[in-house]
N, C-alpha and C positions, 0 to 999 in steps of 0.2 A: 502473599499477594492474593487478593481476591480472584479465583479463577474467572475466566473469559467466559461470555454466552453474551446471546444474540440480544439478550434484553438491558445489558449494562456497559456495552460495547459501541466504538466509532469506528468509522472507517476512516484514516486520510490520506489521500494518491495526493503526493508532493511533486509537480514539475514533470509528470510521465507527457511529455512535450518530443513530436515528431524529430527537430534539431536535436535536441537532449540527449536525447536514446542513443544516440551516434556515439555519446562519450564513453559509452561503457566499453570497455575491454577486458575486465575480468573475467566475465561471461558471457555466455554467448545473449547477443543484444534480443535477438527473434526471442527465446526463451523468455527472459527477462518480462518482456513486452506481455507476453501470453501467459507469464505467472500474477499482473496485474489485470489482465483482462478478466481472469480467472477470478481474483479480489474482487473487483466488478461485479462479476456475477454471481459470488457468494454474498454478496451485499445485499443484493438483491432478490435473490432465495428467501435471506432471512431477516429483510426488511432492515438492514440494519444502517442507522445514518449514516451518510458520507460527505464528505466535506473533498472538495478537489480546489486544487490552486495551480496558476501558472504562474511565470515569470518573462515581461518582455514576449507576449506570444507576436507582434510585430517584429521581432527582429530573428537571431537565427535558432533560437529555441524553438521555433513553430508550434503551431497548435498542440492541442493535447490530445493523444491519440483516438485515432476518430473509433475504435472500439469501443473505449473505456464512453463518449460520448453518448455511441449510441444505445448503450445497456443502460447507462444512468443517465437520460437526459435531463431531469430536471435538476441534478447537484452539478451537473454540465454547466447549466445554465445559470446557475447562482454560484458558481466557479468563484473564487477569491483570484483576479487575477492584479500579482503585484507588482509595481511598476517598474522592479528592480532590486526590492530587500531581498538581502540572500537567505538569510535568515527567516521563513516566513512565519516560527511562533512570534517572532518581534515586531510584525505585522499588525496591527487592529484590529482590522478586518477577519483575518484569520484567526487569529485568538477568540476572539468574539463569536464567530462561527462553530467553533468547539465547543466554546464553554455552552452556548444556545444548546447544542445537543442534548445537556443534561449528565451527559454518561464519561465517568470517571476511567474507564478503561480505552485502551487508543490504540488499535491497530496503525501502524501508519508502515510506509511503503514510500521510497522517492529517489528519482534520479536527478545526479547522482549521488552516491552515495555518501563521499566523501564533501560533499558542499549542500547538497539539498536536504538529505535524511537528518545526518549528524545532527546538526544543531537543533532544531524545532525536536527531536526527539529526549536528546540531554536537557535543556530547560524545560518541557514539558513533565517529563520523570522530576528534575531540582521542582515543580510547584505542586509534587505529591499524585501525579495523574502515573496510573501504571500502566507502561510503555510494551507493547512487541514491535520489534522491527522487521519486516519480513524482507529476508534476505536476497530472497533469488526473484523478488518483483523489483530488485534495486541495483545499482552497479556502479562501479566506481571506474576512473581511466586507465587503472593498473592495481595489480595486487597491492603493490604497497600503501596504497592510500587506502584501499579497501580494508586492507589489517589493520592498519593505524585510528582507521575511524569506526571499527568493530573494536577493539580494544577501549576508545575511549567512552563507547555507548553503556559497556559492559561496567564501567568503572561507574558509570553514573545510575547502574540500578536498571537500563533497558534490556530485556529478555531479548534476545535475536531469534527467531524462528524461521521457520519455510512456510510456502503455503500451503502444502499438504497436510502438514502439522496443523496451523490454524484451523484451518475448514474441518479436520476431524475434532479440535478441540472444540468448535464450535456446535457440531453436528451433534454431537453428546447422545445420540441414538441411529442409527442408521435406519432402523425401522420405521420412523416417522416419515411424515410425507416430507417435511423439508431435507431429512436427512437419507431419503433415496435422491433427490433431487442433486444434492452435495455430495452424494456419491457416482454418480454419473457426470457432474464437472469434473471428479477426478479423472474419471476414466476418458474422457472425453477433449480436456483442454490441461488439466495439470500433468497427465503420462496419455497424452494419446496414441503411443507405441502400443501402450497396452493396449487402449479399448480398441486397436484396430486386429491386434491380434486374437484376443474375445471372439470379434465381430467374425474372424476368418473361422 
């Protein structure tokens, strides 16, 4: 697999929708919420596309979290919202959005995990795009669905990651100016235990 960097690289937040977030019981949901926010703002360090999509944001999915909006408003605002496919690589609209990017490699991220990630992640990897799935920006209703639909990610060639993993895979120097930047999201919104213990 061609390694990850900021210049061949998408971002895509799947369904991170205020209702949504409610489903996850794997892990803890606050976390979850703050490992995509954090996506957000590594995207935005290091310029790299993003593509956001909802689902039914009129009914009890609700909007898509007003963090993730306000760090990225303009892929906010060009947001893919579908009207109900579960599946959103099978979308148009969203396929289409992807492919515009350019970029062969695909970070993607979505709750949940077991209905929102899964799929658009396995037929994306089946049409030769290489796939991370990041794990703790995503959640499923229970462990069981969460194994189930990690096992079948893995069978189809998607890499599962964290976001600490990615941002450092990404940052490829910390010396640099984006990658002090990316080092201070960690300390700051990925383990903020830490950077507050730093700070003390």
């Amino acid at each position: 697999m061609t390694p990850f960097n900021p210049k061949n690289s998408a971002l895509l937040l799947i369904d991170h929708q205020v209702g949504t977030m409610q489903l996850i019981k794997n892990i803890d949901r606050e976390f979850a919420a703050a490992q995509a926010v954090a996506l957000a703002k590594m995207a935005q360090i290091l310029d790299i596309p993003t593509i956001i999509t909802s689902s039914q944001e009129d009914r009890t999915q609700g909007p898509i979290l007003p963090e993730i909006a306000a760090i990225l408003p303009e892929a906010h605002a060009a947001r893919i919202k579908r009207p109900g496919v579960v599946n959103a690589w099978a979308y148009p609209e969203f396929k289409e959005a992807v492919a515009a990017t350019g970029r062969r490699q695909l970070i993607m991220a979505g709750v949940t995990t077991d209905v929102c990630l899964v799929f658009p992640a396995i037929d994306a990897a089946d049409e030769g795009y290489a796939v991370q799935a990041v794990m703790d920006a995503s959640g499923s209703p229970s462990d069981l669905s969460e194994e189930f639909s990690r096992q079948r990610m893995r069978g189809a060639g998607v890499v599962l990651t964290a976001t600490n993993t990615l941002i450092a895979e990404l940052a490829q120097d910390w010396s640099t100016t984006e990658g002090q930047a990316l080092i201070g999201l960690l300390f700051s919104d990925v383990f903020p235990a830490m950077g507050a213990g730093i700070a003390a």
